[in-house]
C-alpha positions as CSV (number, residue, x, y, z in Angstrom):
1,X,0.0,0.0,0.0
2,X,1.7,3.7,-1.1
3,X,0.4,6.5,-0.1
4,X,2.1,10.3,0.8
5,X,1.2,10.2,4.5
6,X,1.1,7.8,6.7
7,X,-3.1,7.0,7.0
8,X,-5.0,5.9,10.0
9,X,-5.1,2.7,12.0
10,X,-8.8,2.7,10.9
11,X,-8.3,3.6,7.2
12,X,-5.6,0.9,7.0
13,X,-7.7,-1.7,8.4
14,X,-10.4,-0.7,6.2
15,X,-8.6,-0.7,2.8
16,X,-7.0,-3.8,3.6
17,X,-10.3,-6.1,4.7
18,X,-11.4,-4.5,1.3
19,X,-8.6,-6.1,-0.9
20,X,-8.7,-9.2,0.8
21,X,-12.8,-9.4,0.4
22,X,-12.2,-8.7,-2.8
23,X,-9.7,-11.5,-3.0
24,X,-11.7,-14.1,-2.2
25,X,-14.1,-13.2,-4.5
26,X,-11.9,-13.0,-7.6
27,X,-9.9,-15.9,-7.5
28,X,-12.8,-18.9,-6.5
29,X,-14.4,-17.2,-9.8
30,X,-11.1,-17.2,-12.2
31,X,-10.7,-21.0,-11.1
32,X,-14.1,-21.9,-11.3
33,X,-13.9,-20.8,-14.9
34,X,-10.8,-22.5,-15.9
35,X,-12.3,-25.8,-14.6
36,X,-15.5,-25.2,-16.0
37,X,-13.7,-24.6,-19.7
38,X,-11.8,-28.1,-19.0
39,X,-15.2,-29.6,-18.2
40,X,-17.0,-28.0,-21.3
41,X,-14.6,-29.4,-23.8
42,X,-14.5,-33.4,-22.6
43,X,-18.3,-32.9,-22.3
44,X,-18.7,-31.1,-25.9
45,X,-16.0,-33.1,-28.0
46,X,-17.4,-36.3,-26.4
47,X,-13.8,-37.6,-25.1
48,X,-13.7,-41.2,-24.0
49,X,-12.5,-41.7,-20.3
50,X,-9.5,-43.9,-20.4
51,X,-11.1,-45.9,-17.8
52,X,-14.3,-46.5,-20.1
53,X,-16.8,-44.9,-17.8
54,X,-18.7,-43.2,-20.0
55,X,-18.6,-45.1,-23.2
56,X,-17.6,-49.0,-24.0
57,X,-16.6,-50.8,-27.0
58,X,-18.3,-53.9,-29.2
59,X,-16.8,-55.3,-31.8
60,X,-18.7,-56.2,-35.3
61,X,-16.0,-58.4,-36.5
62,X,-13.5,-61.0,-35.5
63,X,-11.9,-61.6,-38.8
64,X,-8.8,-59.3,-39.7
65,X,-7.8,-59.1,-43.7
66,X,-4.9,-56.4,-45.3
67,X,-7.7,-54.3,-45.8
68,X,-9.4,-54.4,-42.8
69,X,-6.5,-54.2,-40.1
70,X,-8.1,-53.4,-37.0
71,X,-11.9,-54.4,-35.9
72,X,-14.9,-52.6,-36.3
73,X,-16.1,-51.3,-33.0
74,X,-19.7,-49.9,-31.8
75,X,-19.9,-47.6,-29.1
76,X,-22.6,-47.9,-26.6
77,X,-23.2,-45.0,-23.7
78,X,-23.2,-46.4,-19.9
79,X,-25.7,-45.8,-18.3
80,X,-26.1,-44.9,-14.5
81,X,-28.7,-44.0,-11.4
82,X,-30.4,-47.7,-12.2
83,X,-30.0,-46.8,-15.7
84,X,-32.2,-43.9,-16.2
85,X,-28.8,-41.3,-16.9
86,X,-26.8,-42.0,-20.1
87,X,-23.6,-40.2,-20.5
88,X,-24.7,-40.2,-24.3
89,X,-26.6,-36.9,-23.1
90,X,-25.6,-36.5,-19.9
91,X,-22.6,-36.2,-18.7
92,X,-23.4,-35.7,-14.9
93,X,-24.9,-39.1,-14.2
94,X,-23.7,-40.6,-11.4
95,X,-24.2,-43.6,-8.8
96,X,-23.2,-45.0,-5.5
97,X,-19.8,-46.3,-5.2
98,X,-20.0,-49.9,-4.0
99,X,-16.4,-51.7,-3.9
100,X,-16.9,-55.8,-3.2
101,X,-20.4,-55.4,-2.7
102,X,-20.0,-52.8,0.3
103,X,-20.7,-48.6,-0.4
104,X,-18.0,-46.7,-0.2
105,X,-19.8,-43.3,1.7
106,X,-20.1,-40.3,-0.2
107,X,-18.3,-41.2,-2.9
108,X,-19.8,-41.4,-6.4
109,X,-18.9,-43.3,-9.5
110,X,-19.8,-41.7,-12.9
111,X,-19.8,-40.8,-17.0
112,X,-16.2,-38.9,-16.1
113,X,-14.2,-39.0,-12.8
114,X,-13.7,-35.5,-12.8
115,X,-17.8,-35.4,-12.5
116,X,-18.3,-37.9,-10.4
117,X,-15.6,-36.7,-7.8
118,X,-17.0,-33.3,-8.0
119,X,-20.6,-34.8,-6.9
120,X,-19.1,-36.8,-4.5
121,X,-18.4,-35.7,-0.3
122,X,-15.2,-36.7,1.8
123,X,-17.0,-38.0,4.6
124,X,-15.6,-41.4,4.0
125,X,-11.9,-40.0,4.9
126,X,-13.5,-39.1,8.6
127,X,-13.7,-42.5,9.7
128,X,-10.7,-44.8,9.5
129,X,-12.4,-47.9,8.2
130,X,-13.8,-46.5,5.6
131,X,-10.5,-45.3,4.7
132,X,-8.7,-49.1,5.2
133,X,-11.3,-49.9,2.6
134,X,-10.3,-47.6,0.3
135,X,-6.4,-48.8,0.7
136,X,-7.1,-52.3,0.7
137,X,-9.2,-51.0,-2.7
138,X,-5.9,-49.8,-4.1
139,X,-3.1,-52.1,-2.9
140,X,-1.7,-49.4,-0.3
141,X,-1.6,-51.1,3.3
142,X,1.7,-50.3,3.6
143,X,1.5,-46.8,4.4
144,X,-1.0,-45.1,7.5
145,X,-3.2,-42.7,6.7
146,X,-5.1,-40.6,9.3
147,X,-8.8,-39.9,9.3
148,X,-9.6,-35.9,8.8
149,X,-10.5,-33.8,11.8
150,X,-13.7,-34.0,12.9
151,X,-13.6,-30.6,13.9
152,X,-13.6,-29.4,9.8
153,X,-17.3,-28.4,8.6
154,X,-17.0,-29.9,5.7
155,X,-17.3,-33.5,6.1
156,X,-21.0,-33.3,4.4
157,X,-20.2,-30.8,1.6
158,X,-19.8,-31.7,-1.7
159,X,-16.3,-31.0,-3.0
160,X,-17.8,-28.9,-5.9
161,X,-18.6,-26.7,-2.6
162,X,-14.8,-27.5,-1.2
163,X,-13.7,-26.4,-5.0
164,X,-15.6,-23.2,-5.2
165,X,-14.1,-21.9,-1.2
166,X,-10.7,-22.8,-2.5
167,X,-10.5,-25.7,0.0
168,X,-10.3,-22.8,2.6
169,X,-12.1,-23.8,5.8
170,X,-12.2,-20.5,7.6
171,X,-10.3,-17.1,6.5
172,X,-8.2,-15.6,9.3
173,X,-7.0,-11.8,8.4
174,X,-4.3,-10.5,10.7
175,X,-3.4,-6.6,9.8
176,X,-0.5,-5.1,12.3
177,X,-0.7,-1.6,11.9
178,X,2.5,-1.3,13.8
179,X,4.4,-3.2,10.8
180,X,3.3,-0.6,8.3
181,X,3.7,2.3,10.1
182,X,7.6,1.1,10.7
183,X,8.0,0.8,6.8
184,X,6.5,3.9,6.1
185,X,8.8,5.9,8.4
186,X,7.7,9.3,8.5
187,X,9.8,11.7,9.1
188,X,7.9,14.0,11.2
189,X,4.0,13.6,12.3
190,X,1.8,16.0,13.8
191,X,-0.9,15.7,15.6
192,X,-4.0,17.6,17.6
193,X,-6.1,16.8,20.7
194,X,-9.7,17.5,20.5
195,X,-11.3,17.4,24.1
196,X,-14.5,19.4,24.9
197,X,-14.6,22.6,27.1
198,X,-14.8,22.9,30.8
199,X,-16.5,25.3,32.7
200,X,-14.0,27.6,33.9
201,X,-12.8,28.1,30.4
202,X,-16.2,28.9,28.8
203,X,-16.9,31.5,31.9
204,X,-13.4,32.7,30.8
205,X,-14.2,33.2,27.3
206,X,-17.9,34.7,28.2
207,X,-16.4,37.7,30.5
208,X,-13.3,38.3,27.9
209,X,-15.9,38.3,24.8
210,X,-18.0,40.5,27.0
211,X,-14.7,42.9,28.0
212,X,-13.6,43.2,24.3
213,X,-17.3,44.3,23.6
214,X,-17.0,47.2,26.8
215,X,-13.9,48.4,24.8
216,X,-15.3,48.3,21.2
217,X,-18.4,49.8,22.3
218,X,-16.9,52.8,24.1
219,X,-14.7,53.5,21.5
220,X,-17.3,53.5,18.8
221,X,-20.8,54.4,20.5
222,X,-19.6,58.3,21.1
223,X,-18.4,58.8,17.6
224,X,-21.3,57.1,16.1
225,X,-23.8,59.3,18.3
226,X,-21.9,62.3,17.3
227,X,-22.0,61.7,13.5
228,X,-25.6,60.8,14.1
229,X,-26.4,64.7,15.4
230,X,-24.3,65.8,12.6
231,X,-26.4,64.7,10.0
232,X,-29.8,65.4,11.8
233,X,-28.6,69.0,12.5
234,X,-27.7,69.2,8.1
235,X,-30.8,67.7,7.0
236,X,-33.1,70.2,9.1
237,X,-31.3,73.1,8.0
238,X,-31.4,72.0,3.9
239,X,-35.4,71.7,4.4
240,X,-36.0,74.7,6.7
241,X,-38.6,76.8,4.4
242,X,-37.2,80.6,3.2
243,X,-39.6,83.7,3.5
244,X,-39.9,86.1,0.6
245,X,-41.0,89.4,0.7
246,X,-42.9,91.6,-2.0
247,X,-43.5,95.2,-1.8
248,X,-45.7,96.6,-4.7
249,X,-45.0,100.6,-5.2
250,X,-47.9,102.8,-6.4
């Protein structure tokens, strides 16, 4: 943050809480797009998962000549949710994972992983025999892995949800004020103390207003009465009325 003086703890506070809100916006939204465009395009070219979840393969012929090389193959859409979702127009349907006949909680199986793992919740990775399933599952019981914290409230969210918050539980903002104001080093400050009047000082003000007045006045008052007879005396004697006198001779 530059600025030419050094601003208030409160401004500081203020402008920072404002970058960071405006932080937490902006970037869950630039991901969310970028992932969305990755999404868009295996949905809208049709790509095949490399695991064949979405689409498998039958083959028309069994008989390979020079010409024909390699097999003709039919693709047929899977189908999931007791087969009333096909990724042929779809490509959210999902269903329950079930691993040796057992569910596997929260997690979902589906047209793409990507998709399905979105849809799906971590709750499974809060208890510790679901996850000694999951690494029997894989081959991996050579390795501990310790449930989540309980504590986290996001055991029941979706990780779309997780996704979208960054995989940020809680946002802590500390802002030392201290910090910047030992960067900024000012080289001088000033600074001014507003407190409200007691009562001696507004008696004190109240007789010296009232003293200046006593001075002004009998400065002024005797020269203003003065001028004031002056110019009553002039005006009577421009309108005082003049006598004429006519004598007729015989």
């Amino acid at each position: 943050m530059i600025s030419e003086k050094v601003q208030f703890r409160e401004t500081i506070e203020s402008k920072v809480n404002a970058t960071l809100n405006q932080f937490r916006i902006s970037v869950p939204r630039t991901f969310g797009r970028k992932l969305d465009f990755i999404r868009d395009i295996a949905q809208g070219n049709g790509i095949v998962s490399s695991i064949l979840s979405n689409w498998h393969f039958h083959s028309l012929n069994t008989t390979f000549t020079r010409r024909t090389q390699w097999p003709s193959l039919w693709p047929e859409p899977r189908s999931y949710g007791n087969d009333n979702c096909s990724c042929a127009t779809n490509a959210m349907c999902i269903s329950q994972a079930v691993f040796n006949g057992s569910i596997v909680p929260g997690f979902r199986v589906g047209c793409y992983p990507l998709e399905a793992l979105l849809q799906s919740t971590l709750e499974c990775l809060y208890n510790i025999t679901c996850i000694d399933m999951l690494r029997f599952m894989y081959n991996h019981t050579d390795f501990t892995v310790n449930p989540l914290n309980s504590t986290l409230s996001s055991s029941n969210s979706t990780v779309q949800s997780l996704i979208d918050g960054l995989l940020v539980d809680q946002w802590e903002t500390a802002v030392s004020y201290e910090q910047y104001f030992e960067t900024c080093a000012p080289l001088s400050c000033t600074y001014t103390v507003r407190q409200r009047p007691d009562l001696a000082y507004i008696i004190t003000s109240i007789i010296g207003l009232y003293g200046g007045l006593t001075v002004v006045l009998k400065l002024t008052v005797p020269g203003l009465v003065n001028l004031g007879q002056y110019l009553i005396m002039g005006s009577r004697q421009a309108f005082r009325p003049t006598r004429i006198a006519i004598i007729a001779q015989d």
